[in-house]
C-alpha positions in Angstrom: 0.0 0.0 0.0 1.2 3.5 -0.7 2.0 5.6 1.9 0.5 9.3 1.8 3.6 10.8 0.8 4.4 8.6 -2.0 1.5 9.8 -3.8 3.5 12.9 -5.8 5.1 10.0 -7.7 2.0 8.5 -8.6 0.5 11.6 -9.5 3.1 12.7 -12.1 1.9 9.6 -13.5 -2.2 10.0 -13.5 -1.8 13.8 -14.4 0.7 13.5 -17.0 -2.3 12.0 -19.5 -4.2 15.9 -18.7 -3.4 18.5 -21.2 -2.0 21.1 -20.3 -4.2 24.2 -20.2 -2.4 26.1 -17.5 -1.0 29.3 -19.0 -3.4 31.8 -20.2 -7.5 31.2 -20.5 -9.1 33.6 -22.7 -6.4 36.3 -21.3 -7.4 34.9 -17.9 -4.3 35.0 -15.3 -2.8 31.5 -14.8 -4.5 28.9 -12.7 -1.3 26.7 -12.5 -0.9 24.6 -9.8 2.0 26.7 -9.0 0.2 29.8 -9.3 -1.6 28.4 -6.6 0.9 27.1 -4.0 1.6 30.9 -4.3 -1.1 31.8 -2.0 0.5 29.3 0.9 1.1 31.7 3.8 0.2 31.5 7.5 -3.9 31.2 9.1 -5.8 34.2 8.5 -6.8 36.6 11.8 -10.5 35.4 10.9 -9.3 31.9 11.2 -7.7 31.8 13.9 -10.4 33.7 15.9 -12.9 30.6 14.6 -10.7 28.6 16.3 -10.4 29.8 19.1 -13.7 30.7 19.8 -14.2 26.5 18.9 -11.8 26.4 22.0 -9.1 25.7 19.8 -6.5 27.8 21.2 -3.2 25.9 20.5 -3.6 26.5 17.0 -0.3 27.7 15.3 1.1 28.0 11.6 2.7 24.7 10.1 5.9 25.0 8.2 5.8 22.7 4.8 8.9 20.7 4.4 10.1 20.2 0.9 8.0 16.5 0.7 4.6 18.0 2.5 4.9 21.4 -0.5 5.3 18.4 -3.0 2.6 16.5 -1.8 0.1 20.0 -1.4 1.1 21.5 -5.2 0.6 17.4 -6.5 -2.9 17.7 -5.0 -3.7 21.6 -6.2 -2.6 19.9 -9.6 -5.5 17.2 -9.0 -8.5 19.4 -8.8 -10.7 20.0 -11.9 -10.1 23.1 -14.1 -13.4 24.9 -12.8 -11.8 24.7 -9.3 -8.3 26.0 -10.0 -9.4 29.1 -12.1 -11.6 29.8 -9.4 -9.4 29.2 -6.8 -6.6 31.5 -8.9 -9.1 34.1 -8.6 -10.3 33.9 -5.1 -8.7 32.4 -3.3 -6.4 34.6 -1.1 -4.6 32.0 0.9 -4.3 28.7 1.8 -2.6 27.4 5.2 -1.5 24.4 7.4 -1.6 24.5 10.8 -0.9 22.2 13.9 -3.4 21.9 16.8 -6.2 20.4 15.8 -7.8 17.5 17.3 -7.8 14.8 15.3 -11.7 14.3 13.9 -11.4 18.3 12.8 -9.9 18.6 9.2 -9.9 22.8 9.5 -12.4 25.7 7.5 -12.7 27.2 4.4 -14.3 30.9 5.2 -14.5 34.4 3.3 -11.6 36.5 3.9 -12.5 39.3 5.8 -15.5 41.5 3.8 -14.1 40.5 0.3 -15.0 37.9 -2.4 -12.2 35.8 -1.4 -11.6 32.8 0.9 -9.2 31.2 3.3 -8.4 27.6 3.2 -7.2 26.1 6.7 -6.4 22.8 7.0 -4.8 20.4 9.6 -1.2 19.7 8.4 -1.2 16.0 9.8 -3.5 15.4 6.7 -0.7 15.4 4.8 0.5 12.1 6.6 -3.1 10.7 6.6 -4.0 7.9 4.5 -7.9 8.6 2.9 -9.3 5.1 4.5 -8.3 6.6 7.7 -9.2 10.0 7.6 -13.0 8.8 7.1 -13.4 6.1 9.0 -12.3 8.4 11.6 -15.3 10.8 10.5 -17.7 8.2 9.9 -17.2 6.7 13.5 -18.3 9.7 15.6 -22.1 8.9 14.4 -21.7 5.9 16.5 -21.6 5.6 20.2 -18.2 4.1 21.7 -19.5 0.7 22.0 -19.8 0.6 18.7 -17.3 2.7 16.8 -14.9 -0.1 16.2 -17.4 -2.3 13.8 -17.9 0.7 11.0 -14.8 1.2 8.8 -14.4 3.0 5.5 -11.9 1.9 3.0 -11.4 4.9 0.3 -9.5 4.6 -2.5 -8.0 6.8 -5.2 -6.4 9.4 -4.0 -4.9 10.6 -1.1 -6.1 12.1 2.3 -5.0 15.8 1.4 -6.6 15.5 -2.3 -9.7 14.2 -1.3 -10.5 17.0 2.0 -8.7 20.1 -1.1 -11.4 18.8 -3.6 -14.5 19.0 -0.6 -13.0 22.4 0.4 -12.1 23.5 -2.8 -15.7 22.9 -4.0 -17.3 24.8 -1.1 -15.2 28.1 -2.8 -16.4 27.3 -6.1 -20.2 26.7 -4.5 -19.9 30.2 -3.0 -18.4 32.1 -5.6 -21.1 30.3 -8.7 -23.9 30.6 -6.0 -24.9 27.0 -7.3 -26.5 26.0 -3.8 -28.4 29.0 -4.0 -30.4 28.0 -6.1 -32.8 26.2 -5.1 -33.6 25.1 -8.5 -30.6 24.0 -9.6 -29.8 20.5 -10.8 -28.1 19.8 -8.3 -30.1 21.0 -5.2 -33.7 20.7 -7.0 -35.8 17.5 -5.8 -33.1 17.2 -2.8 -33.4 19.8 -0.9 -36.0 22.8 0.0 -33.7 25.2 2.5 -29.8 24.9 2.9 -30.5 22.1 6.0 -33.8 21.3 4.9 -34.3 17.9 2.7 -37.4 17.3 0.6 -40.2 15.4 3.0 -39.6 12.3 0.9 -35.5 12.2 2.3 -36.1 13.9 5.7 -37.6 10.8 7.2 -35.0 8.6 6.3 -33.0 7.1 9.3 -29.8 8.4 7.2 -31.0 11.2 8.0 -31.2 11.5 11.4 -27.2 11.2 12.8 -25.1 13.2 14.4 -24.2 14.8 11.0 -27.3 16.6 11.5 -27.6 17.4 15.1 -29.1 14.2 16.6 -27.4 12.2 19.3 -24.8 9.2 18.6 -26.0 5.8 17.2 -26.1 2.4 19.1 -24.5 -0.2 17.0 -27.4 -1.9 16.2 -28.7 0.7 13.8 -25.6 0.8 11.5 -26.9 -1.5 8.9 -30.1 0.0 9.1 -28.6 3.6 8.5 -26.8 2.2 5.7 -29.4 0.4 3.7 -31.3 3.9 4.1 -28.6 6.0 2.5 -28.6 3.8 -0.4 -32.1 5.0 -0.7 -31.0 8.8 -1.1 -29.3 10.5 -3.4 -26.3 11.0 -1.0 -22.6 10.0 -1.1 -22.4 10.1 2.4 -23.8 10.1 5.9 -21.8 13.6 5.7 -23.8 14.8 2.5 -27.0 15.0 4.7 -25.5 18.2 6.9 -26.6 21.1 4.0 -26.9 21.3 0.7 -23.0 22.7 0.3 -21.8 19.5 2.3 -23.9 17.7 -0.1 -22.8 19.4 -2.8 -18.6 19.4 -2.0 -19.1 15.4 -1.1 -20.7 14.5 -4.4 -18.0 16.7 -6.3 -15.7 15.4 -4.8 -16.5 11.8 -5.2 -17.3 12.1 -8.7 -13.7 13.4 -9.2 -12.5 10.7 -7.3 -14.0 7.9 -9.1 -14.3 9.0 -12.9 -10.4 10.9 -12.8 -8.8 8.5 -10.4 -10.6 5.0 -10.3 -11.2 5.2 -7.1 -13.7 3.7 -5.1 -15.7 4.0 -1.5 -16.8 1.2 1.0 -18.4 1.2 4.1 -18.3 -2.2 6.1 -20.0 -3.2 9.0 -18.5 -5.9 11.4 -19.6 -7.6 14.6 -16.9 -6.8 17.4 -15.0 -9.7 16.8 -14.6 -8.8 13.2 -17.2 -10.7 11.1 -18.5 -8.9 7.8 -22.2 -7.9 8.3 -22.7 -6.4 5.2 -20.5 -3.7 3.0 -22.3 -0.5 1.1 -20.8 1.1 -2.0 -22.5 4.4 -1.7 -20.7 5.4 -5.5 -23.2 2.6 -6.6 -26.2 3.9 -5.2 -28.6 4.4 -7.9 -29.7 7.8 -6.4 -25.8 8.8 -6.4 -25.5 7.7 -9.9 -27.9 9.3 -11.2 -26.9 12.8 -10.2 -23.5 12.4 -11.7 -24.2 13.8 -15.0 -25.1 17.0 -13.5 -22.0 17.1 -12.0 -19.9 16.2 -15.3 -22.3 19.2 -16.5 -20.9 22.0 -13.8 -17.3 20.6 -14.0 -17.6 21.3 -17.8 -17.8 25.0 -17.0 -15.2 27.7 -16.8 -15.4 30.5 -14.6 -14.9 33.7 -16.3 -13.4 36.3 -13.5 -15.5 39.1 -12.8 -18.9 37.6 -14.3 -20.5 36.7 -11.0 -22.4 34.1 -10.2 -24.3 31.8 -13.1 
């Protein structure tokens, strides 16, 4: 298995197939990958006030060693077009930092009273392996008993990819105004406010985890929760916090899967390790069948200036 930080290697291989678009767009400025690691500098005031006022008050700038910049341009370099000339346009920095506990993965918020954001992330991610990183996630809907018989195995791409492409998406969300729209593709049918599901999804036990308020799960109720979510529409137990988290979670999946070949499983074990059942939520017809509106809005360029559309 490869580690996390062999994945540059493996990368030059996958992206080298992409053709290169990077200079100019239409007189557009550059949305290189390096262009991007540019914009690396140290948290925002905003963000570091967010985190604090979480409690989070050991929260201090990471310095990148040589491997870790490798690792963070190699995953800039993995993001769809639509998300690096949006993110060459507004995004005004993106930062690593130590400090945070281990389920947090940091924020993406708007920088001060501008159109452009801040992207803070836990530097450990870096070192994370993407199996790990969300079964880690995925265990905090269930009580203690019974954290240790849900895993998630994710495959594709790395830890630091994967979290960039969510938070990465949440900038392009804000900046199109897609989730907005309550009328568009992808937020029609599915949702009614930005927490608010249509009453055909809202009663769905998937629905009702700590993802959206409620109180941690026995162990019992995992399958259960499972077989519901392949009812939905959703990628993940994670997709059912907002329409933006569903939105960044089905981006990023479809990225995952139709660029990389990866793939996302969910099993469910008795304590002493016995398969229960396993879910392939990139299988659920209700997933699928959104995915063409996603190809759709990844087909798009974002023409500075031009607002939201």
């Amino acid at each position: 298995m490869l580690t996390p930080l062999k994945w540059a290697f493996v990368w030059g291989l996958a992206l080298a197939a992409i053709p290169e678009r990077e200079s100019m767009a239409n007189g557009h400025p550059s949305y290189s990958p390096q262009s991007i690691m540019a914009r690396l500098g140290v948290p925002s005031a905003q963000a570091r006030q967010r985190f604090a006022d979480a409690g989070m008050r050991d929260v201090h700038a990471h310095d990148l060693t040589r491997t870790e910049r490798a690792a963070v341009e190699q995953a800039i370099a993995a993001l769809p077009v639509l998300h690096r000339q949006v993110l060459a346009e507004r995004l005004h920095s993106l930062s690593f930092v130590d400090g945070i506990p281990g389920e947090g993965t940091g924020l993406t918020s708007r920088s001060g009273t501008s159109d452009s954001y801040d992207i803070t992330l836990r530097a450990s991610l870096i070192h994370e392996s993407l199996s790990d990183f969300l079964t880690t996630k995925e265990q905090r809907v269930f009580d203690g008993a019974a954290r240790g018989t849900v895993a998630v195995r994710g495959e594709g791409v790395s830890a630091l990819t994967y979290v960039l492409l969510h938070e990465s998406t949440h900038v392009v969300d804000a900046t199109l105004g897609l989730t907005r729209d309550l009328g568009a593709p992808l937020v029609s049918g599915v949702w009614t406010a930005r927490t608010d599901p249509v009453a055909r999804l809202a009663s769905e036990p998937a629905l009702k985890t700590s993802f959206r308020g409620a109180p941690p799960l026995p162990g019992s109720d995992s399958i259960g929760v499972y077989r519901s979510l392949s009812r939905t529409p959703f990628v993940s137990l994670y997709s059912t916090a907002s329409s933006s988290e569903d939105l960044a979670e089905l981006v990023s999946w479809y990225v995952v899967e139709r660029q990389f070949r990866g793939s996302l499983t969910i099993a469910v074990r008795t304590q002493d390790g016995r398969l229960l059942e396993a879910f392939e939520p990139l299988r659920f017809p209700g997933v699928r069948a959104r995915f063409p509106s996603v190809e759709a809005l990844l087909a798009r360029r974002f023409v500075p200036d031009a607002g939201a559309g």
